[in-house]
N, C-alpha and C positions, 0 to 999 in steps of 0.2 A: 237373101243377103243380109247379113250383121254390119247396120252400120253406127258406127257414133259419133254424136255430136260432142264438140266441145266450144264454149263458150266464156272467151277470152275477158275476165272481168277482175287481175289483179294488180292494174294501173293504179298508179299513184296519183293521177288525176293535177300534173304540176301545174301544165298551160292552164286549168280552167281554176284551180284556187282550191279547190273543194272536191269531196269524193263526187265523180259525176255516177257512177254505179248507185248513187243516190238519188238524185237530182227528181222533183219530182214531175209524175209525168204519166196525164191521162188518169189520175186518180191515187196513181201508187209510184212505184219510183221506175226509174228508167232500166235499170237490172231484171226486175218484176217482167218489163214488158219484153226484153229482148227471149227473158228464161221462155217466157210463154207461149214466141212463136218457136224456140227450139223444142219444147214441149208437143205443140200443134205439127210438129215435123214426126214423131213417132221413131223416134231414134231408139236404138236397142239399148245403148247404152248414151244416157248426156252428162257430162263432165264438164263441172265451171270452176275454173281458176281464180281464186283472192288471194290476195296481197296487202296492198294497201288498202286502210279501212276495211280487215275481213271481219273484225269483230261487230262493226257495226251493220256490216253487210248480213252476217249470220244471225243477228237481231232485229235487221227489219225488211231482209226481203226473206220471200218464199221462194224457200230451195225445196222445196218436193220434189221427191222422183230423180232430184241432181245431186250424183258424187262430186262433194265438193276436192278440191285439189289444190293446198296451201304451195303459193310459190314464194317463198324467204326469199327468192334471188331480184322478186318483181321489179324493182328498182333498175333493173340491165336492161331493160326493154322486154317486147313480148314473146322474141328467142325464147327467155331462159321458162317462161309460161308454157310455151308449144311440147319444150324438152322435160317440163316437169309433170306437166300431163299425158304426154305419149308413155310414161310408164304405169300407168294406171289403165292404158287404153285394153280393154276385154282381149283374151287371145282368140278369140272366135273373129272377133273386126274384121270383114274384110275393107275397110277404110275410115278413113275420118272424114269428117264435114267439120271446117272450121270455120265458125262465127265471130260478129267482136260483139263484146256484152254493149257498147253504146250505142250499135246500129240497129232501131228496135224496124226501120222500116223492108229490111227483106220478107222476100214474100214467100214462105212457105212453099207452092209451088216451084221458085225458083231454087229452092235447097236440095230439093226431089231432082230436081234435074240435073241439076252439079253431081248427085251423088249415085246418079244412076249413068255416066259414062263411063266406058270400058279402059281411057287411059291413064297410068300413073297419078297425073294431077288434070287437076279440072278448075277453072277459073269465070266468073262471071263477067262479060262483053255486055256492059250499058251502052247507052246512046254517045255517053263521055268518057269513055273508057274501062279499063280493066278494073272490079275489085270484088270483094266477100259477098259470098261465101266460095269458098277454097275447098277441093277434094284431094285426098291425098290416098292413096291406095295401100294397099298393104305393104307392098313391095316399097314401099315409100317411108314406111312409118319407122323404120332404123336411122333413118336421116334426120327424121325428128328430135331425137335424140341427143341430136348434136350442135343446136341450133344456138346463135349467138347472136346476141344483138336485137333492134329495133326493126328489122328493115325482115331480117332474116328468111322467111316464109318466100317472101317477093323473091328475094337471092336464088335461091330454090326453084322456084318457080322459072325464073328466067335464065336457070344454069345453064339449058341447053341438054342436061343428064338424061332428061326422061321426055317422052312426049306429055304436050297439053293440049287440053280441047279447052275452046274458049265457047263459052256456053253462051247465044244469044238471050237480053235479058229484055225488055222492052222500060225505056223511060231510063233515066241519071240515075247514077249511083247514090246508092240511098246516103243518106247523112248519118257520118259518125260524128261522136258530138266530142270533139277536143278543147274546143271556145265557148266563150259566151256568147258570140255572134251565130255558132254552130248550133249552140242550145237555144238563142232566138228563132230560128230556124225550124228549127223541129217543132220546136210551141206553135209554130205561125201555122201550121201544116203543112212544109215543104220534107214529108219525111223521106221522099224518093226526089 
């Protein structure tokens, strides 16, 4: 199976002040760590989305082995990132795995598993509810395409259009970091 990852990293970073795609973290910055467990996932193809602060991004994190995917639109929320990189997505795919570049704490294993069910979308089921990583199947990825707004993916997800399998995950959904309080959080070690 062809699958690719992509790795949502062209936020503007408002709520926190600052590029959090930066933010440092565990030695190197926090973009760094989320690339390396999409890296440690073995994806056919991984595709990371900048925007805001890509200049700076393309200067101090390591993008190996990731086609990068400039989104001009970042600003509209991360619809217009999903629809900017599903055209770049390999035609061989037979899906995507969608990650957020803030969330460094999923776990590998759980990516594998989102990405190996057999229906349209697939969603992770934590102890506190639904969230990333997202599977989206082939059949799926022309929808991506069309995707608007902040929320968009979830829209999708809870249209009712396709079926979902909700992936049991064990422990809270990992922390994305949109705060300062968020990015206390992570430092402290509550990265799940």
């Amino acid at each position: 199976m062809f699958v690719t990852g992509l790795v949502l990293a062209a936020g503007a970073s408002v709520r926190l002040g600052e590029a959090k795609q930066l933010l440092p973290y565990r030695g190197r910055t926090l973009l760094d760590a989320t690339l390396d467990l999409a890296r440690s996932c073995a994806f056919d193809q991984l595709l990371v989305t900048l925007g805001g602060a890509a200049d700076l991004v393309r200067e101090r994190v390591d993008l190996t082995g990731v086609q990068v995917v400039e989104n001009a639109e970042f600003s509209t929320g991360c619809g217009s990132s999903v629809r900017a990189a599903s055209q770049a997505v390999d035609p061989r795919a037979d899906g995507l795995v969608l990650l957020l570049g803030d969330q460094p704490g999923v776990r590998a294993a759980d990516v594998r598993r989102v990405a190996a069910v057999t229906t349209p979308l697939a969603v992770c089921r934590y102890a506190d509810g639904l969230g990333h990583p997202f599977w989206f199947a082939r059949d799926v990825l022309p929808e991506l395409r069309v995707l608007h707004g902040d929320k968009a993916v979830w829209k999708l997800l809870h249209s009712g259009r396709h079926p979902v399998t909700e992936v049991p995950v064990d422990g809270p959904v990992p922390i994305d970091v949109d705060t300062r309080a968020d990015y206390r959080r992570l430092l402290s070690g509550e990265a799940r």
